[in-house]
C-alpha positions as CSV (number, residue, x, y, z in Angstrom):
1,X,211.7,68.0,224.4
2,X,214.7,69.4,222.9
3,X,217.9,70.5,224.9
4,X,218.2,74.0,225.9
5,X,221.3,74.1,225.4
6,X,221.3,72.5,222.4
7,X,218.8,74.9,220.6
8,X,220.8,77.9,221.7
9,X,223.9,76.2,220.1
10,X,221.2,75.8,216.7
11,X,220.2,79.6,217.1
12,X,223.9,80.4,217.5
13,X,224.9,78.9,214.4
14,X,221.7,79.3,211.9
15,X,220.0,82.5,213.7
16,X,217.0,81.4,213.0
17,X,214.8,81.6,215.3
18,X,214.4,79.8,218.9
19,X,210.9,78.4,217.8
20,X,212.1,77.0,214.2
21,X,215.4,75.9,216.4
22,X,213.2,73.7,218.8
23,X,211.0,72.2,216.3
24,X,214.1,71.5,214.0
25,X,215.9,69.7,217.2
26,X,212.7,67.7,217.9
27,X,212.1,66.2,214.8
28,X,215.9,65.4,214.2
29,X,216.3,63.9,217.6
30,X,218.4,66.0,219.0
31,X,220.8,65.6,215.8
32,X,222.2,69.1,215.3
33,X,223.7,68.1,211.5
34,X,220.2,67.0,211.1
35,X,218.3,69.8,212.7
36,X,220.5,72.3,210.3
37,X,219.5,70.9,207.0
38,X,215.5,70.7,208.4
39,X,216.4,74.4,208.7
40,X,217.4,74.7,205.2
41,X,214.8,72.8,203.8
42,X,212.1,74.9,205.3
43,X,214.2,77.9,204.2
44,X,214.3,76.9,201.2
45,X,210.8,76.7,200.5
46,X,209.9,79.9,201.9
47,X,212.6,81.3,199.8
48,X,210.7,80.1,196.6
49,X,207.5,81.6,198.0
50,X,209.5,85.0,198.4
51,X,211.0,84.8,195.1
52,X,209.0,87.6,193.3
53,X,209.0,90.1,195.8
54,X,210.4,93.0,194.5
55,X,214.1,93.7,195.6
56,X,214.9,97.3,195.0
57,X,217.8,97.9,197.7
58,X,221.3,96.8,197.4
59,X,225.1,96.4,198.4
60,X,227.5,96.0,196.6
61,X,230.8,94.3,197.6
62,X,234.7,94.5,196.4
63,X,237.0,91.9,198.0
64,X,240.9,90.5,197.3
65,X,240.8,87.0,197.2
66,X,244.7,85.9,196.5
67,X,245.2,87.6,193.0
68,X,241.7,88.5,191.9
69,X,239.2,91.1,192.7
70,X,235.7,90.0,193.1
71,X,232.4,92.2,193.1
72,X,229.1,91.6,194.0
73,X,225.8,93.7,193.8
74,X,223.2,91.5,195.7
75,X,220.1,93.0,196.3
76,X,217.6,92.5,198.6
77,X,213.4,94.4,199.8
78,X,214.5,97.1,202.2
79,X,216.9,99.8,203.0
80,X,216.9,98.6,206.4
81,X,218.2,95.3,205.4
82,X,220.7,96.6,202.8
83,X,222.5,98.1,205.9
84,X,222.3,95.2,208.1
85,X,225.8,94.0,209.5
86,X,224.2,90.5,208.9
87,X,223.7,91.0,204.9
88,X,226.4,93.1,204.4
89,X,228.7,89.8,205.8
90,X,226.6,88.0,203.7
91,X,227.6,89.7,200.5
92,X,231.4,89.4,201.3
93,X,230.9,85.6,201.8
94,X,229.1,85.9,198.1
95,X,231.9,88.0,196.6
96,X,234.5,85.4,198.2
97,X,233.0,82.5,196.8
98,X,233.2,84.3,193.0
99,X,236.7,85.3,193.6
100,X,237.8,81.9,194.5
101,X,236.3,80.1,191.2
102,X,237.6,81.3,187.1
103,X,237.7,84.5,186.5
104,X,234.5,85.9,184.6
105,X,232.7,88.8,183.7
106,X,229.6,89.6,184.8
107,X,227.2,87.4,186.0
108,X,226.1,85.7,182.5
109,X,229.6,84.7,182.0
110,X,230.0,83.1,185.4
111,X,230.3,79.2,185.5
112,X,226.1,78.3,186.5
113,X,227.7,76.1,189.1
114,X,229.4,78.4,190.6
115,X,226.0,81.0,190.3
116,X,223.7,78.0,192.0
117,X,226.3,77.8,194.8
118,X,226.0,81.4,195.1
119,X,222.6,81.4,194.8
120,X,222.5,78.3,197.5
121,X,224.2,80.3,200.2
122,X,221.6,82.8,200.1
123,X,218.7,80.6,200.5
124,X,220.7,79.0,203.5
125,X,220.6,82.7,204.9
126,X,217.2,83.2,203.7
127,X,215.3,83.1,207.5
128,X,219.1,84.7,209.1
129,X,218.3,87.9,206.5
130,X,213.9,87.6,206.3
131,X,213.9,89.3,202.7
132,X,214.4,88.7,199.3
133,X,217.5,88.3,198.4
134,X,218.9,88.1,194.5
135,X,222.6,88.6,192.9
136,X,222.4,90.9,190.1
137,X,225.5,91.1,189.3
138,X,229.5,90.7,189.6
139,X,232.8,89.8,188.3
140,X,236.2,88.2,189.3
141,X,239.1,89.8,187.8
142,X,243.0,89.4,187.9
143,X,245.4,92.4,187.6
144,X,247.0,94.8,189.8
145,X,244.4,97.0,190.8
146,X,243.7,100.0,193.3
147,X,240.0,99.5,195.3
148,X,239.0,103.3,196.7
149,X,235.6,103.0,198.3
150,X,234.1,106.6,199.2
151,X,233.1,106.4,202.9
152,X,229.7,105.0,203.2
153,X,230.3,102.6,200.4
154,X,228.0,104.3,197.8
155,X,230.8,104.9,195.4
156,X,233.3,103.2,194.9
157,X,236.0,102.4,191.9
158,X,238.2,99.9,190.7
159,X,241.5,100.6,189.0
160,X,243.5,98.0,186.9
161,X,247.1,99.5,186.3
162,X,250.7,98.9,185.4
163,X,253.1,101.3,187.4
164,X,252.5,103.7,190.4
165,X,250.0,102.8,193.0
166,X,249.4,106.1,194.4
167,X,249.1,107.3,190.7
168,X,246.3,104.8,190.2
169,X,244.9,105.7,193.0
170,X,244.6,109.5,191.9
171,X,242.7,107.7,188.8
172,X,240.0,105.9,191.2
173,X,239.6,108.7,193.2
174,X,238.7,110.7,189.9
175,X,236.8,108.1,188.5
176,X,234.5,107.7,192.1
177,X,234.1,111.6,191.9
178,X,233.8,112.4,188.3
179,X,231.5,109.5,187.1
180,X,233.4,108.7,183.4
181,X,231.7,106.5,181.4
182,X,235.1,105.2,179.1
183,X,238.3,105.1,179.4
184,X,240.0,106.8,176.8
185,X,238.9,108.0,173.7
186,X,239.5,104.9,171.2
187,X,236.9,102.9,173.8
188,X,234.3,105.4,172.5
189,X,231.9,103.6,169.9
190,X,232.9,104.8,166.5
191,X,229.4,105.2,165.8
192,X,228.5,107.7,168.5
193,X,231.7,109.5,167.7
194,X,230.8,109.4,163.7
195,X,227.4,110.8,164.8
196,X,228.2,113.6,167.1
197,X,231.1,114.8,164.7
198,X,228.6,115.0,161.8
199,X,226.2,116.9,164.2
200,X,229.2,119.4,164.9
201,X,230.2,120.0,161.2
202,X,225.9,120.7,160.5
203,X,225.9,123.2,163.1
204,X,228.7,124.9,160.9
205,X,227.3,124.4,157.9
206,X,225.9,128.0,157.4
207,X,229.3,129.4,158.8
208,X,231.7,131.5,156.5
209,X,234.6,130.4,158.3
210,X,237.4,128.8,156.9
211,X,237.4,125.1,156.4
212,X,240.5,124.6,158.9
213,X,238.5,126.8,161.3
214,X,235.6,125.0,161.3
215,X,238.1,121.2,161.8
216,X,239.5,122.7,164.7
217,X,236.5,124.2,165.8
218,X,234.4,120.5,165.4
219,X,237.4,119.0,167.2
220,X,237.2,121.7,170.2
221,X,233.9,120.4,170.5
222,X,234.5,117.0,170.4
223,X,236.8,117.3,172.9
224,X,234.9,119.1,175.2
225,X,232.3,116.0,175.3
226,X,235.3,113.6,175.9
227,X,236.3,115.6,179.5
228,X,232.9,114.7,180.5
229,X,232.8,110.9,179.5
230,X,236.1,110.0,179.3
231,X,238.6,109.3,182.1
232,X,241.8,110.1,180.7
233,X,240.3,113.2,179.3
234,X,239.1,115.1,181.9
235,X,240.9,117.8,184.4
236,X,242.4,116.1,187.0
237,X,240.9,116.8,190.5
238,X,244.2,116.7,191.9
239,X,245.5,119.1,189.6
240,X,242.9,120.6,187.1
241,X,245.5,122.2,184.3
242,X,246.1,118.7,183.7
243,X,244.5,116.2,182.2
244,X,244.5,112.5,183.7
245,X,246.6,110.8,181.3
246,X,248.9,113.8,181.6
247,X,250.0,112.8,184.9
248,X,250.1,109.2,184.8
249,X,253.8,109.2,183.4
250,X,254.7,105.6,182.7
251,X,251.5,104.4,184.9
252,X,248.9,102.2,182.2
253,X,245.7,102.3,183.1
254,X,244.5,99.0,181.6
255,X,240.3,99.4,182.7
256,X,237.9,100.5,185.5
257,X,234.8,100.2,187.0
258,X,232.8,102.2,189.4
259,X,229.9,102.0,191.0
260,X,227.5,103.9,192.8
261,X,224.3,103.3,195.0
């Protein structure tokens, strides 16, 4: 018969619960290193049984860890369980564990080591969490960089920059708001640019204005497009007779990401 105490100490530790604790105590004899990886074994397998459950709610993480970022987007079954204090832990402790290895880019750059420790924390927490859980993505970057997270964590945006904090963190704050999908103009592919300029110039075709007109009239265009994909094109939301890259001064922007649940 296994200690009281000692299977509250188990629970305490794995949160598993008290019956798995009791029957992990018994057949370890009372060994409490023991009784933990019994724990992880059985976890383990019912993790592999769970595997193809469809995992359509998420979180996603951003943590400092010494001079990188790291972010995670684990995903797990249920809304209820993508707001659990217990998974959302969880997540930092994944995030942490990419920041503290190389730095990478997205998940099929990362080290597979590093992934399959990852990967092994989760199944540790497998019976803790009671879903499936899966990492489907993150990075670990280095750079000086402004983290703005929009209460309730469903948006948030990272900001690498050279120069004025607070003028990098206008940027993320525009970035969480206004959804951009580049940075500046010469990250735009030159195809799509090639593509949509061409569509322009057709649409004038017909027209009996003045070559020069119809130039500056393609490039009105064009940049009309940009303030909706590009960051340091549009109107800034702190001041909208402005573009972004107008009131950066000597700020550099070097890249962002955002995200959104």
């Amino acid at each position: 018969m296994a200690n009281v105490e000692l299977i509250k100490k188990l629970r305490a530790i794995t949160h598993a619960p008290l019956k798995d604790c009791k029957s992990a105590l018994e057949e370890s004899w009372g060994d409490m290193d023991r009784a933990q990886e019994i724990l992880r074994e059985k976890w383990a397998l019912k993790a592999a049984k769970n595997a193809d459950r469809e995992t359509n709610e998420w979180t996603v993480t951003i943590v400092e860890v010494a001079w990188k970022v790291a972010w995670i987007k684990l995903a797990c079954e249920t809304d209820f369980v993508a707001k659990n204090p217990l998974f959302l832990d969880l997540a930092t402790q994944v995030a942490t564990i990419f920041g503290e290895w190389e730095l990478f880019e997205w998940i099929d750059n990362a080290d597979p080591a590093l992934v399959e420790r990852a990967e092994g924390v989760l199944k540790d927490n497998f019976v803790t969490i009671g879903e499936n859980m899966k990492i489907v993505d993150a990075f670990a970057l280095d750079g000086n960089c402004f983290i703005y997270r929009h209460p309730g964590d469903k948006v948030a945006a990272v900001v690498f920059f050279e120069g004025d904090a607070e003028k990098a963190k206008a940027v993320a704050l525009q970035a969480a708001a206004m959804n951009p999908l580049y940075l500046s103009v010469e990250d735009l592919p030159a195809d799509e640019v090639a593509a949509l300029k061409e569509k322009f110039i057709e649409e004038l075709a017909d027209s009996n204005k003045p070559d020069d007109i119809k130039e500056k009239i393609v490039e009105g265009r064009l940049q009309k497009e940009w303030k909706d994909i590009v960051l340091l094109e549009q109107p800034s939301i702190v001041d909208d007779t402005k573009l972004v890259r107008q009131l950066l001064g000597d700020t550099v922007v070097t890249r962002f990401i955002r995200y959104a649940i």
